[in-house]
C-alpha positions in Angstrom: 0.0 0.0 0.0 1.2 3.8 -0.6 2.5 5.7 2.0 -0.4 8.3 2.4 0.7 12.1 2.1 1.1 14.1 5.2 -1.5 16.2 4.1 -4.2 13.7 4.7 -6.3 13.6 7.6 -4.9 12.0 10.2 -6.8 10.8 13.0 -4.7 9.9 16.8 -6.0 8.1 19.9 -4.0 9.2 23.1 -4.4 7.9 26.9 -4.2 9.6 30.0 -5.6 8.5 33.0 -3.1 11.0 35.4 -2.8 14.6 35.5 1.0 13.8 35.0 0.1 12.0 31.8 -2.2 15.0 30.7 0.6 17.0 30.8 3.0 15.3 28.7 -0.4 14.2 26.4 -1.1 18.1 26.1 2.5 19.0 24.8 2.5 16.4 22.8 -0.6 17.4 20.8 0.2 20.8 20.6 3.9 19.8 18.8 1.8 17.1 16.4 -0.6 20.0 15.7 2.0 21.9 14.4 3.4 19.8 12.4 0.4 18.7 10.7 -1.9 21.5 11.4 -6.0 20.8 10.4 -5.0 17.5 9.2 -4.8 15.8 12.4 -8.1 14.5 14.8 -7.2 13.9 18.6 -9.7 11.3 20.6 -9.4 9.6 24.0 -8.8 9.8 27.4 -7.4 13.0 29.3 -7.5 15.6 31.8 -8.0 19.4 31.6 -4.6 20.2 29.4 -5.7 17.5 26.9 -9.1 19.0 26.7 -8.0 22.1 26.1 -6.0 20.7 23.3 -9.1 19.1 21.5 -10.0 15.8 23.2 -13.2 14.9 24.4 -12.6 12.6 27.1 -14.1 9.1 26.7 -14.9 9.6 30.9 -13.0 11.9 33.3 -9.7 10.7 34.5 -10.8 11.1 38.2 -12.4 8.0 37.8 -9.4 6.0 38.0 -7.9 7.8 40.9 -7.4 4.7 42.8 -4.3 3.8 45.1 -3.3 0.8 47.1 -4.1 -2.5 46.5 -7.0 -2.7 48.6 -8.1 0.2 46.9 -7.5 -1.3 43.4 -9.0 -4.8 44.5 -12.4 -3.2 45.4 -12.9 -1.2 42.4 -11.4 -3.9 39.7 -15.1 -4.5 38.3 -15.4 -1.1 37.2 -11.5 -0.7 36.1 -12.0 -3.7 34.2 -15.3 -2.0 32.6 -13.2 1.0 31.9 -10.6 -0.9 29.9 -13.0 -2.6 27.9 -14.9 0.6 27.1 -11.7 2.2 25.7 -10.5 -0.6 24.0 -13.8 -0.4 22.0 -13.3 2.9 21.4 -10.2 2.7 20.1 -11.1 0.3 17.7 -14.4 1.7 16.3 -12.4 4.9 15.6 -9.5 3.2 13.9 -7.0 5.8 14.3 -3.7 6.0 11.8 -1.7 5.7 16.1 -2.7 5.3 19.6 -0.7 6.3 22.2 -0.7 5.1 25.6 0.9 7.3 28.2 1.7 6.1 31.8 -0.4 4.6 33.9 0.4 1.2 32.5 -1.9 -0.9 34.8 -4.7 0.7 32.5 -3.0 1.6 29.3 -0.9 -1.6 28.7 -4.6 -3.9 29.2 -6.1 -1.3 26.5 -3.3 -1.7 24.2 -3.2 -5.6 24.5 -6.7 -5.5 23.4 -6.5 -3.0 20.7 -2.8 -5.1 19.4 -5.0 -8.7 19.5 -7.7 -7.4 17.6 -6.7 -5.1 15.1 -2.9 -5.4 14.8 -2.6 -2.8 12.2 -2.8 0.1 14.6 0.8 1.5 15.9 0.9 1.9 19.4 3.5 4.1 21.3 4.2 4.0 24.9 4.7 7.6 26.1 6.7 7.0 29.4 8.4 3.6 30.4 6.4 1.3 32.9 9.6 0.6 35.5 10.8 -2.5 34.3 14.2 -2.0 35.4 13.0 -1.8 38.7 10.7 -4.5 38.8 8.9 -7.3 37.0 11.7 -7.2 34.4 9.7 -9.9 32.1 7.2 -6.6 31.1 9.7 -5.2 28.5 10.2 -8.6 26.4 6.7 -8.9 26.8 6.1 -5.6 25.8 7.3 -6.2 22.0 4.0 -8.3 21.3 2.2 -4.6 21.3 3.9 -1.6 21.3 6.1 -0.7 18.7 8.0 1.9 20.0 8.6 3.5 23.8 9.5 7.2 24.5 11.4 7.3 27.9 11.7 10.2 29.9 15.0 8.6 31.8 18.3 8.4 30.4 19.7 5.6 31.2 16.2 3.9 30.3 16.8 2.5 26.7 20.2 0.6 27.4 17.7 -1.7 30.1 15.2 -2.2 27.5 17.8 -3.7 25.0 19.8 -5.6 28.0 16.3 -7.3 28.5 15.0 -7.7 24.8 12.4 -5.1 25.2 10.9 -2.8 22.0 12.6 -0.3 20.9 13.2 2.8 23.1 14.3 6.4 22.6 15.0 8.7 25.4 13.2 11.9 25.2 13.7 14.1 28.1 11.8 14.5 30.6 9.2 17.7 31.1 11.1 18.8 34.0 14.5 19.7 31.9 12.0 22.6 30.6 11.4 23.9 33.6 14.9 24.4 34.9 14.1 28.3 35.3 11.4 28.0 37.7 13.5 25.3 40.0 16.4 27.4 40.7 17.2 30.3 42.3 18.4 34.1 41.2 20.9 35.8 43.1 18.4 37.1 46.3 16.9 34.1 46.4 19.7 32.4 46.7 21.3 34.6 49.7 17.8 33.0 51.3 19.1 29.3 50.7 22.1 30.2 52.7 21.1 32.1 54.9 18.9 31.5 58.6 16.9 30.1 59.7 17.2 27.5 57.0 14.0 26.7 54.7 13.3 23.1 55.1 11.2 21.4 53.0 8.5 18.9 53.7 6.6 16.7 50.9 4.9 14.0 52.3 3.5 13.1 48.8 0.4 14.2 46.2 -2.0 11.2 46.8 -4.5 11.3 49.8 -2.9 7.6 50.8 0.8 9.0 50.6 -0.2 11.8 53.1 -1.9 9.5 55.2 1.0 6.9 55.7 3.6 10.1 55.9 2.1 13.1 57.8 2.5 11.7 61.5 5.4 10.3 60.7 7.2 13.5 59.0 5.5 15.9 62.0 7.5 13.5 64.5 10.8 13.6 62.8 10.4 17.2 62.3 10.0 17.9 66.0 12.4 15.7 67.6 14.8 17.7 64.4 13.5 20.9 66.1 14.7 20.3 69.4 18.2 20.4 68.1 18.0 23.1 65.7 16.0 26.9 64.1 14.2 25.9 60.9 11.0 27.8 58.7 8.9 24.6 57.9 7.6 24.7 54.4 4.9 22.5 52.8 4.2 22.2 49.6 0.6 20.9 48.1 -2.1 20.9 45.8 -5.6 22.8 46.2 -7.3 19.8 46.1 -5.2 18.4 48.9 -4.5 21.8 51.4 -7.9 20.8 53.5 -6.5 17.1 54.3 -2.9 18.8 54.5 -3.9 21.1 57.3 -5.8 18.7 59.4 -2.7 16.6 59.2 -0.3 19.2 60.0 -2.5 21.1 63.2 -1.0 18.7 65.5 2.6 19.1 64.5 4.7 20.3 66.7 5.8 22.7 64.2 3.3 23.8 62.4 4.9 24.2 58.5 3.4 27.3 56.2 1.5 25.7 53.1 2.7 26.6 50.4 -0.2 26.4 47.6 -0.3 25.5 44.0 3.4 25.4 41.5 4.0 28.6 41.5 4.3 29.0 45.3 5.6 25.2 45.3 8.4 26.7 42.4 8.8 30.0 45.0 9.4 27.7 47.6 11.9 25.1 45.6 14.2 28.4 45.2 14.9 29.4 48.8 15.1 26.0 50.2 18.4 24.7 51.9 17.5 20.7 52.4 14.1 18.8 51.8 12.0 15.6 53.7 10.7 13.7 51.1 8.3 11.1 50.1 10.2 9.0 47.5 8.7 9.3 44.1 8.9 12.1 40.9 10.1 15.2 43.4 13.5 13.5 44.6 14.3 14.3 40.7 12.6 17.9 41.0 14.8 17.7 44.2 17.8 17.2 42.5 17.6 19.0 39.5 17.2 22.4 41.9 20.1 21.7 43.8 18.6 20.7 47.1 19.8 17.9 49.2 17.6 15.6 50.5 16.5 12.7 52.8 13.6 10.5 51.2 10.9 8.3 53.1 8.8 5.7 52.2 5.7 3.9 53.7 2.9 1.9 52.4 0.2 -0.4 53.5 1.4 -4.2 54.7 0.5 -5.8 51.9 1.9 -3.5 49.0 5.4 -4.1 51.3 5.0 -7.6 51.0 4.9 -7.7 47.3 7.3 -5.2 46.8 10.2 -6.5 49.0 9.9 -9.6 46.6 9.6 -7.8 43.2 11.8 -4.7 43.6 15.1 -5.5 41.7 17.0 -2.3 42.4 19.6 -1.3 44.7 17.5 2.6 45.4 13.9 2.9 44.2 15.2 7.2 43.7 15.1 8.4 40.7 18.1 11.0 41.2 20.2 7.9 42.2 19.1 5.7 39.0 19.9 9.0 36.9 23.4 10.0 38.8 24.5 6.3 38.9 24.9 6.0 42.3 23.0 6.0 46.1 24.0 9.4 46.8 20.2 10.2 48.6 19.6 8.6 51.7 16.4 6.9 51.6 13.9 4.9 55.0 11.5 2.5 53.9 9.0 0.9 56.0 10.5 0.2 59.5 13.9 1.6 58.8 11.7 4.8 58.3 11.5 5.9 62.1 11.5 10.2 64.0 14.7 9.6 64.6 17.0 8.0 61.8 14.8 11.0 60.3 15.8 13.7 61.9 19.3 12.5 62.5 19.7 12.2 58.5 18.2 15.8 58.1 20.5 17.7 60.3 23.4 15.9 58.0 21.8 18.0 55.3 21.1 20.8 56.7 24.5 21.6 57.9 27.7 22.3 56.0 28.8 18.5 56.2 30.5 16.1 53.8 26.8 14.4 53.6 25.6 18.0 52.2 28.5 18.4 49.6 28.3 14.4 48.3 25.0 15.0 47.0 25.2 19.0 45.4 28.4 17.8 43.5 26.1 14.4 42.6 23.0 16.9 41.3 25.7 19.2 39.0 25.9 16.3 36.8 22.6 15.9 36.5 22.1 18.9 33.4 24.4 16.9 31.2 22.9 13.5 32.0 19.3 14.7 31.1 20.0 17.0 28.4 18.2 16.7 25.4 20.5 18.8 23.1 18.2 22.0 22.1 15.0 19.8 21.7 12.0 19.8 24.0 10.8 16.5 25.3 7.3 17.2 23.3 9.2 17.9 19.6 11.4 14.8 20.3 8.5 12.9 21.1 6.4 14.3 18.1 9.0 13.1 16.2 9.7 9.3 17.0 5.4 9.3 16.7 5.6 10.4 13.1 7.9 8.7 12.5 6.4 5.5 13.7 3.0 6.1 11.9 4.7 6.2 8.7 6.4 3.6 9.1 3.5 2.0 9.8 1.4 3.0 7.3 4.0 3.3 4.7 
């Protein structure tokens, strides 16, 4: 069959079931829009940014706001409905690509179904499920039905082709754009060094992250305030500040929230040392120069599985990127007030512990870069790219 001219309609199903994924779904639609202007139709599953951007969401992605096992046990009938019902739609629309972004637990059932029943569809997986870290087999298995995976990790598409995985491209990831709004100008950063030191807290951005951390963190924080003058800061989203302030009334010290990204951003630039949740912001973290101590708690079941699946010496990003265990990090019962607090002070304080990790994060820029692409262009690109091939 001839390869179709770019000038033809061309019609692309996208999936993003977390604001995270709406995001990098919204970007990417905006760069393909360029590119092929009134010629391309956008359908599927997204948040607010992909609406904007011309989707009309198959159901709103709040409905799959589900975390923990329990959690995810309890609603699996009307997951498992949800996967169906976007399969189908994916296939009654027939699009020239689907992409699947995140969220693999949903996207990866969709795209088995769509792969098994229609097998001429290309399918791109817009951020790598974590095979290196566990369940390894997911990559080779992986090749059956997705043709190509954009990775927002570097050192991401050597451990797809060490484990026979699809092809993978690094891409960048979203938060090499945002460099500007991490790190701090000259007055802001007399307020990094200077006292009482800004501290950071981040117990996490899901109501069942806040609830296994926010006793925990208030503790470590106080016993950390009997031996030293901190300003507590708290980042969090509007959606979360009412369950955020309950939580934090009781605190010994009693953090300032800080509101929304741009006071998050405000708040990134004049802090000296961070308590974090591990996850997404030990990157954010590292890339704006902050040294940190993670944490890590979850319900006794999801520890169970994990101690047996987790293949990885550090589950921190910053230490996969940099190569090595520079962040401290507590999980479950190693995660007490006190190895806490004692690991914060080391932070804090002009100490060997402080300098390992700043000279760790300069080498982050140059491990991450992306040359003078965006992440969304380079990810526009390897789409096309795939589609023609594709339909070529």
């Amino acid at each position: 069959m001839a390869a179709r001219s770019p000038t033809v309609g061309r019609k692309i199903f996208l999936i993003a079931t977390e604001e995270s994924g709406d995001r990098l779904g919204a970007a990417l639609m905006k760069v393909l829009r360029q590119r092929l202007g009134d010629a391309v139709q956008f359908s599927g599953v997204g948040g607010r940014a992909m609406t904007q951007e011309g989707i009309d969401p198959l159901f709103p992605i709040e409905e799959l706001s589900i975390v923990g096992f329990a959690a995810v046990v309890k609603q699996l009938p009307k997951i498992l409905r949800l996967i169906r019902r976007t399969a189908d739609a994916v296939l009654d629309d027939a699009p020239d690509m689907l992409v699947i972004i995140d969220s693999p637990d949903f996207t990866h059932r969709v795209a088995r179904r769509v792969r098994a029943r229609n097998p001429a569809i290309p399918i791109v997986d817009y951020v790598s499920p974590s095979v290196w870290a566990w369940r390894p087999g997911r990559a080779r298995a992986m090749r059956r039905y997705v043709d190509h995976v954009l990775a927002l990790l570097p050192f991401e598409p050597e451990e797809y082709q060490k484990l026979q995985g699809p092809p993978c491209s690094y891409v960048g990831h979203p938060l090499i754009e945002q460099l500007a709004s991490l790190r701090p100008n000259a007055d802001e950063r007399q307020r990094r060094d200077g006292a009482p030191p800004v501290l950071l807290v981040l117990p996490g951005s899901r109501r069942s992250e806040i609830r296994h951390h926010l006793a925990l963190f208030g503790a470590a924080l106080g016993t950390l305030g009997e031996r030293m003058k901190f300003e507590l800061v708290l980042p969090t989203m509007p959606h979360l500040e009412a369950v955020v302030r309950e939580g934090v009334a009781s605190w010994p010290i009693v953090p300032r929230i800080a509101v929304g990204d741009a006071e998050k951003r405000a708040a990134f630039r004049i802090a000296r040392a961070a308590l974090a949740k591990s996850g997404t912001v030990t990157l954010e973290l590292a890339l704006s120069g902050i040294p940190m101590v993670t944490a890590y708690r979850v319900g006794a079941a999801e520890a169970f599985i994990l101690r047996r699946a987790i293949r990885v010496s550090s589950v921190i990003l910053a230490n996969l990127v940099i190569g090595a265990d520079i962040i401290p990090e507590f999980l479950q019962e190693d995660c007490t007030p006190d190895k806490l607090a004692q690991a914060l002070g080391e932070v804090i304080a002009d100490t060997p512990e402080r300098l390992r990790q700043l000279v760790a994060f300069s080498t982050m820029d140059a491990k991450m870069s992306t040359g003078d692409q965006p992440p969304s262009v380079r990810a526009a690109d390897i789409v096309l790219a795939t589609m023609a091939r594709r339909s070529g």
